[in-house]
C-alpha positions in Angstrom: 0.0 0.0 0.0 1.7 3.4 -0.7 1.8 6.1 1.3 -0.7 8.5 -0.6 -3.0 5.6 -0.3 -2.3 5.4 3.4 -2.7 9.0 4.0 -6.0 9.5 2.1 -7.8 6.2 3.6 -7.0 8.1 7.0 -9.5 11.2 5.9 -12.0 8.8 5.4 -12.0 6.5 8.3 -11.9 9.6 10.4 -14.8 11.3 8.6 -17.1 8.1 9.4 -16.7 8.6 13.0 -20.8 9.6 14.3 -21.2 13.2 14.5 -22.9 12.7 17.9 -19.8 12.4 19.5 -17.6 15.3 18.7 -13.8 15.4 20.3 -13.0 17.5 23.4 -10.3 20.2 22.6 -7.2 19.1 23.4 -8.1 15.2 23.1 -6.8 12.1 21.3 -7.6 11.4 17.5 -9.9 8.4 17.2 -8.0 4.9 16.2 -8.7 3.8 12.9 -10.0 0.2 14.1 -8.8 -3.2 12.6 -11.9 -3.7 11.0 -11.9 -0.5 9.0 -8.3 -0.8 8.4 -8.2 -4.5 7.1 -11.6 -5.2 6.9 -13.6 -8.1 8.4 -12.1 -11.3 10.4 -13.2 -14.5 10.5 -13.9 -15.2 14.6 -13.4 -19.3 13.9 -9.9 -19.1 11.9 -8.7 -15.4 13.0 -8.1 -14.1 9.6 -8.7 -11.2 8.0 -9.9 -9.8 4.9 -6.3 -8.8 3.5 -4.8 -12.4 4.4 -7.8 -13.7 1.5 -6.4 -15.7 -1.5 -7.2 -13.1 -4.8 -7.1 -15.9 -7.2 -9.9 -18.1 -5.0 -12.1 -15.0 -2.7 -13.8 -17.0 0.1 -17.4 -16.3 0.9 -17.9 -14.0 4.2 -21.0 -14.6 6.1 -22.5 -12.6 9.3 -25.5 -14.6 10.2 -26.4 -12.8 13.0 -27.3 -9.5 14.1 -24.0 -8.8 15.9 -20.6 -7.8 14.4 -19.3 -11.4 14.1 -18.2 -12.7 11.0 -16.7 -15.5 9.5 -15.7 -17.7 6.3 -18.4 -19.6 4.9 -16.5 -22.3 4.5 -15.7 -22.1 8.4 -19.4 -21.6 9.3 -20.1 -24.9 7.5 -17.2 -26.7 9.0 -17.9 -25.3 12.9 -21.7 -26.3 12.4 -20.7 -29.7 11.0 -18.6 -30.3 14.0 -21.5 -29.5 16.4 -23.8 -32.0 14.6 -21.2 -34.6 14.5 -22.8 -37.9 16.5 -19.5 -39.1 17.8 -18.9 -35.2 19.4 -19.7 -35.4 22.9 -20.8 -31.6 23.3 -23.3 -32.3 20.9 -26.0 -30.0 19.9 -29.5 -30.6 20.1 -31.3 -27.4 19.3 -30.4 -25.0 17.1 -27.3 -23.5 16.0 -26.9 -20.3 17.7 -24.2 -17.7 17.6 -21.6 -18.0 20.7 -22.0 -14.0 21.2 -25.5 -13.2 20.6 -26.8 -16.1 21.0 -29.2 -15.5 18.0 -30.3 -18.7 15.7 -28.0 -19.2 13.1 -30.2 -20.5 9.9 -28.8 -22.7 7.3 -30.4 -23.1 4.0 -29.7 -27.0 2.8 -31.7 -29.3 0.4 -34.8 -30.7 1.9 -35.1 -34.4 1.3 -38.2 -35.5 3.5 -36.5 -39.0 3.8 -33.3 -37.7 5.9 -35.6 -35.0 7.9 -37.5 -38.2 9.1 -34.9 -40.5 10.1 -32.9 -37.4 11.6 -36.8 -36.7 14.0 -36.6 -40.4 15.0 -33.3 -40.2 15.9 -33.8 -37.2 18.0 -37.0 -38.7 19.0 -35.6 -42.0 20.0 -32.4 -40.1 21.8 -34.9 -39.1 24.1 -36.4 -42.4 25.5 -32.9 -43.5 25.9 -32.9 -42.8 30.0 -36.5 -43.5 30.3 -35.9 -46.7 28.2 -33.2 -47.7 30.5 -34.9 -47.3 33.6 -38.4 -48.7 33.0 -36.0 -52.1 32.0 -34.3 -51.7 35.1 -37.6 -52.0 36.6 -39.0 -55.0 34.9 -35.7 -56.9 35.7 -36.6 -55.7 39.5 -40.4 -56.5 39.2 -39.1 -59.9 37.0 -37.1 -60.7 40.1 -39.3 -60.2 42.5 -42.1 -62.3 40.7 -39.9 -65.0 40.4 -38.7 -64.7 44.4 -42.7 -64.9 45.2 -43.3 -67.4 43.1 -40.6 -69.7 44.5 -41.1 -68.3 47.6 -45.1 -70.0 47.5 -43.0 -73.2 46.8 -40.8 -73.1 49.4 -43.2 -72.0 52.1 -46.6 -74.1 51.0 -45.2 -76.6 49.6 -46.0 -78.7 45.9 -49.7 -79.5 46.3 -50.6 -76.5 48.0 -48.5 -74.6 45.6 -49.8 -76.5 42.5 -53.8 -75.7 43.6 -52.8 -71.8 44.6 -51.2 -71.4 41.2 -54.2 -73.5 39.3 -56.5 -70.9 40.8 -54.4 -68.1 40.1 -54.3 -69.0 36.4 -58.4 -68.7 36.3 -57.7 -65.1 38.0 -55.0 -63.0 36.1 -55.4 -60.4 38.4 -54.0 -62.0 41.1 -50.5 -62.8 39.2 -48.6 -59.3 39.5 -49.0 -60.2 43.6 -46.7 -62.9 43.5 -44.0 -59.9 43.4 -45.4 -58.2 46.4 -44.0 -61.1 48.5 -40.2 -60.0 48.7 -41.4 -56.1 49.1 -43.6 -57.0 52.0 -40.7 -59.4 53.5 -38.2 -56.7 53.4 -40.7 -53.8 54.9 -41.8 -56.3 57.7 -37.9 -56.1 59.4 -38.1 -52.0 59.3 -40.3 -50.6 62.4 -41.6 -48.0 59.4 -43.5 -51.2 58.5 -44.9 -52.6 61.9 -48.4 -52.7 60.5 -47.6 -54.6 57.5 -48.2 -58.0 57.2 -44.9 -60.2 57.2 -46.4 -62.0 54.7 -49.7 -60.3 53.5 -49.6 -61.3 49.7 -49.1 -64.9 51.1 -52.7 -64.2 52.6 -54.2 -63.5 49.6 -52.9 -66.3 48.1 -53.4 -68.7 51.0 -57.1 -68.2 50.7 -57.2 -69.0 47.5 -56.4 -73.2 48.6 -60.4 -73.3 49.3 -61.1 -71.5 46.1 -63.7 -69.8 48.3 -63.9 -66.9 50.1 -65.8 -67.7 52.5 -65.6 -67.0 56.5 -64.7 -70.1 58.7 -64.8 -69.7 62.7 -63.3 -72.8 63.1 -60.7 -71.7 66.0 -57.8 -74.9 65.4 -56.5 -75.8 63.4 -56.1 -72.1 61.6 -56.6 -71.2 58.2 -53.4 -70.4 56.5 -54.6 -66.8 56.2 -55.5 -66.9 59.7 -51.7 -67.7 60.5 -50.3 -64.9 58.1 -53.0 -62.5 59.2 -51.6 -63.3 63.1 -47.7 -62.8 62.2 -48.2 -58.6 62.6 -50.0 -59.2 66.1 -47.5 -62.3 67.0 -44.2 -60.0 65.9 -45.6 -57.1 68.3 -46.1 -59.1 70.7 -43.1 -61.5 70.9 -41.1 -58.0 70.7 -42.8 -56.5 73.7 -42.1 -59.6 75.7 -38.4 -59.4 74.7 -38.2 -55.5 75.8 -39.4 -56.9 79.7 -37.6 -59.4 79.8 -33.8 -58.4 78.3 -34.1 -54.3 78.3 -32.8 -54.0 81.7 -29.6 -57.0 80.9 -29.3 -55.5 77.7 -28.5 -52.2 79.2 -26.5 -53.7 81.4 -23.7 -55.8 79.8 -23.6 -52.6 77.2 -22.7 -50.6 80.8 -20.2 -53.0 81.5 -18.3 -52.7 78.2 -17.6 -48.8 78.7 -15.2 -47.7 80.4 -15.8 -47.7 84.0 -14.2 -44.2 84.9 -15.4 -41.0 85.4 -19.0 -41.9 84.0 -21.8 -43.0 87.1 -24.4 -45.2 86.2 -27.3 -42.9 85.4 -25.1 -41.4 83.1 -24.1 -44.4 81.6 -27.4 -45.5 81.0 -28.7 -41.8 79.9 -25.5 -42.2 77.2 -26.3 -45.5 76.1 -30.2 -45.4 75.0 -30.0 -44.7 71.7 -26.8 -47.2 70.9 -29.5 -49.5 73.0 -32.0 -49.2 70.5 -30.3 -50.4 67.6 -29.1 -53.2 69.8 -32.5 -54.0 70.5 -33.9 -55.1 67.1 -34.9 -58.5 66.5 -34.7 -60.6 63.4 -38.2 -58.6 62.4 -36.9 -55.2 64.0 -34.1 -53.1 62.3 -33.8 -49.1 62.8 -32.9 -47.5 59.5 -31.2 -44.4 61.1 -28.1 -42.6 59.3 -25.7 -40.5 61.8 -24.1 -37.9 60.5 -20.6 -36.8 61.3 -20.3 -40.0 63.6 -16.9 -39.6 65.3 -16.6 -35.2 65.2 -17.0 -33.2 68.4 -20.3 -32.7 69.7 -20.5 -28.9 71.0 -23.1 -28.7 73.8 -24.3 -25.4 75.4 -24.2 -24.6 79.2 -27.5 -24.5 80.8 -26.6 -21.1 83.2 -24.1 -19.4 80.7 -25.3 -20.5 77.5 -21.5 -21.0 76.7 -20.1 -24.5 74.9 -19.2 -26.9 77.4 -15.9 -28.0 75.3 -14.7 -23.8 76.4 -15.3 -24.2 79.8 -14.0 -28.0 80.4 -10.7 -26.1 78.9 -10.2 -29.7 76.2 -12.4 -32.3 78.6 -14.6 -32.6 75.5 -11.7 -35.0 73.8 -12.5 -37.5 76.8 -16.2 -38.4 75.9 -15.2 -38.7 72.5 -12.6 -41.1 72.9 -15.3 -43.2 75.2 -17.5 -43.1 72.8 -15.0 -44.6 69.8 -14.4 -46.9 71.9 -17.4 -48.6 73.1 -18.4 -47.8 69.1 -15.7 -50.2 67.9 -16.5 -52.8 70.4 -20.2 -52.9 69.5 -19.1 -53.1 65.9 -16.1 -55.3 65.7 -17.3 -57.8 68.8 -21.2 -57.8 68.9 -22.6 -59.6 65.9 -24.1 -56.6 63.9 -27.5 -57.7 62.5 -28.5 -53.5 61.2 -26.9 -53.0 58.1 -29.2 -52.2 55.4 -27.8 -55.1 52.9 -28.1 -57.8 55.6 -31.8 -56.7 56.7 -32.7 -57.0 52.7 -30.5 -60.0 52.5 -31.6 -61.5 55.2 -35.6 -60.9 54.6 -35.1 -62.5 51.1 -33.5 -65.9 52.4 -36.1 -66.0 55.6 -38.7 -68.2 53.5 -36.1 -70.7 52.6 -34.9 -70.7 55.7 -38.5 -70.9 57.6 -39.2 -74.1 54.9 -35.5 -75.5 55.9 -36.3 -75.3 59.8 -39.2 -76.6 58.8 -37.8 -79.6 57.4 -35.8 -80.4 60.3 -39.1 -80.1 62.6 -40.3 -82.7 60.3 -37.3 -85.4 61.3 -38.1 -84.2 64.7 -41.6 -85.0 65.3 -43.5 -88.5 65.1 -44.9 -89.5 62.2 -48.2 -89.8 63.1 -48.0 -85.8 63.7 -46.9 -85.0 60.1 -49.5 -87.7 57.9 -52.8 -85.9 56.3 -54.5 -88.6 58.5 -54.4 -86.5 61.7 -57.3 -84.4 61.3 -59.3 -82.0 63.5 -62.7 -80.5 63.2 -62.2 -81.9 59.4 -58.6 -80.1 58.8 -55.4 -81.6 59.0 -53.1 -80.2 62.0 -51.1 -77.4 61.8 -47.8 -79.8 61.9 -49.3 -81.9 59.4 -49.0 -79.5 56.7 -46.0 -77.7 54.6 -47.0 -74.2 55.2 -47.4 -74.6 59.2 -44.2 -76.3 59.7 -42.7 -73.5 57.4 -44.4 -71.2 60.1 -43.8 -72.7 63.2 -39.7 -73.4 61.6 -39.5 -69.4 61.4 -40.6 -68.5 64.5 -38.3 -70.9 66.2 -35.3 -69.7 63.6 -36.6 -66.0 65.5 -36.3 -67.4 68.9 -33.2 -69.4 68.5 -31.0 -66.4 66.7 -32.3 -64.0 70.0 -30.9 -66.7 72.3 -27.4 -67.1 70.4 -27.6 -62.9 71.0 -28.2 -62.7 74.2 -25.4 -65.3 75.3 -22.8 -63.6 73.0 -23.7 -60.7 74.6 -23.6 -62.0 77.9 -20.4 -63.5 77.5 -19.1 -60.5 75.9 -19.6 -58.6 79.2 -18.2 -61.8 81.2 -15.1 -62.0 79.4 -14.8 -58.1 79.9 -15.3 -58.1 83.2 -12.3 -60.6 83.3 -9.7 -59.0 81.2 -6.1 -58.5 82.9 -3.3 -56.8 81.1 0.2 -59.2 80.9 3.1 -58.4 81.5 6.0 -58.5 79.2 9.1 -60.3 80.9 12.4 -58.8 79.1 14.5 -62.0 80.2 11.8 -64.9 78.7 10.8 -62.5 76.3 7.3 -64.0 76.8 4.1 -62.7 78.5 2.1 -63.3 81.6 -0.3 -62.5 83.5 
């Protein structure tokens, strides 16, 4: 560019400056801008105007309302990058501008075919997450049938099974219930579920043996629905006569476990009742609790002063803590924990195996003249005499027998703490004694 070419485009960039703004005396010329100087530039490649090939002129575009603007040729690449499949910022709505945010419109052959598979697509991209988690759902729901449905086996046994599923096949209705039976098994061991029957799709099904509805007084032997209507009220009350009769020893062998210093008894027991209640929970009792922030400082505020009681014990609040961590770790590593959340749904899936397996060994238990269909009362066979009841009566016992193995590991828990000594290291032996 010469210099007379130089120094009449100057004139002329100066001259477009608005008239609205007139210069201060005094003040600085305005700067000829890059734009006006070497013309547009590309915002995708960073070129200008000048650095454009004069045998082969691109194609400049500004296909918004704001002052970007770009190569064609870079447009079309940029918006073929954003509808790229394999790009993982991929774009779903329309192209916009980055700085305005204005749509950017692209004019392209229409070919109805494309435009249809490119809706499905879209379309089907959609149900992707839905799709995924209504299959997760049917492989639960597919599960849980199947547990139910093995579950009637196990508990009723083959010809009871065989007429409850005969029936059920006359009444379609009644087939999505066989996947109730693990949800109601695993909400029975929660006390947010005490009024739910243990095993109240069970009772539906149960009644369906006599293909009839109908109400029958007949006090013994029960009705299988009778039994699995009674489990709620048998539960409650098997769980209040276990609170009279251990709540006092159970408090007590967790008392003897802590350390003895420092602490008197009413505090001991004041400290120790909610650790007691998760201790207290019986094969058909968990607590589903979640403590936060388990093992950090607890900051508790003076009753006169209103002050924390860590300031004025001047560091005595490390003390409790470390009591605390410590009984903790013995309940966890030396009591048999039964309150984890994957054991209580672990265990409540197995329980009708394991009812039908205690029940088995009843069955090599008793005499045989207790377990034949011939031992009828009031024109049913006993309780003993069928699948189902010695299922029943197996579970309870399986109840009873697991709190029994609890209470002596806990009772020999507190014996065998009350009888530890600390040895002595002899340096001469090199051995230890007591």
């Amino acid at each position: 560019m010469s210099s007379e070419d130089s120094n009449t485009a100057l004139p002329e960039n100066t001259s477009s400056v608005p008239e609205t703004l007139p210069q201060e005396p005094g003040s600085r010329p305005w700067a000829p801008s890059r734009a006006s100087t070497f013309g547009p530039k590309c915002w995708i490649c960073m070129s200008d105007k000048s650095e454009d090939d004069p045998n082969n002129p691109p194609v400049w575009r500004s296909p918004c309302s704001c002052s970007l603007t770009a190569h064609e040729s870079c447009l079309l690449d940029w918006v073929a990058d954003l509808e790229n499949p394999k790009n993982k910022n991929k774009h779903s709505g329309p192209i916009q501008c980055p700085q305005c945010k204005s749509e950017i419109k692209i004019s392209r052959p229409r070919n109805y075919v494309v435009e249809s598979v490119r809706t499905i697509d879209r379309s089907l991209g959609k149900f992707v997450l839905p799709g995924l988690g209504l299959s997760l759902a049917g492989a639960l729901w597919a599960g849980a049938w199947f547990h139910g449905f093995q579950s009637v086996y196990l508990v009723f046994g083959h010809r009871d099974a065989d007429r409850i599923f005969r029936y059920t096949a006359r009444r379609p209705e009644f087939v999505w219930m066989y996947s109730l039976i693990p949800v109601n098994l695993i909400l029975a061991r929660t006390d947010y579920a005490d009024f739910a029957l243990p095993g109240s799709s069970l009772v539906l099904l149960s009644t369906q043996i006599t293909d009839k509805f109908d109400i029958d007084y007949t006090i013994w032997p029960p009705l299988p629905s009778t039994v699995f209507a009674c489990l709620p009220a048998m539960r409650s009350f098997y769980n209040w006569c276990y609170h009279k009769a251990f709540c006092d020893l159970n408090r007590k062998w967790l008392a003897e476990v802590q350390p003895g210093h420092v602490q008197q008894p009413g505090e001991v027991q004041a400290e120790n009742a909610e650790d007691f209640q998760e201790e207290e929970a019986q094969e058909g009792d968990v607590l589903l609790e979640i403590e936060i922030n388990d093992h950090g400082p607890v900051v508790e505020e003076d009753e006169e002063g209103g002050a924390p009681a860590g300031a004025a014990n001047a560091g005595g609040g490390v003390q409790p803590q470390q009591e605390n961590q410590h009984v903790q770790r013995i309940l966890r590593q030396e009591f048999i924990e039964t309150g984890s959340i994957g054991q209580t749904i672990l265990g409540a899936l197995v329980f009708p195996a394991v009812a039908a397996g205690m029940g088995n060994l009843i069955s090599f238990a008793l005499p045989t003249s207790w377990l034949t269909y011939r031992n009828y009362t009031n024109g049913r066979p006993g309780l003993l005499s069928t699948k189902w009841g010695r299922s029943v009566v197996g579970g309870c016992l399986f109840v009873v027998l697991k709190d029994a193995i609890m209470l002596y590991c806990r009772w020999k828990l507190a014996q065998s703490h009350r009888q530890r000594r600390i040895m002595n290291f002899d340096k001469e032996t090199k051995k230890y004694s007591v």
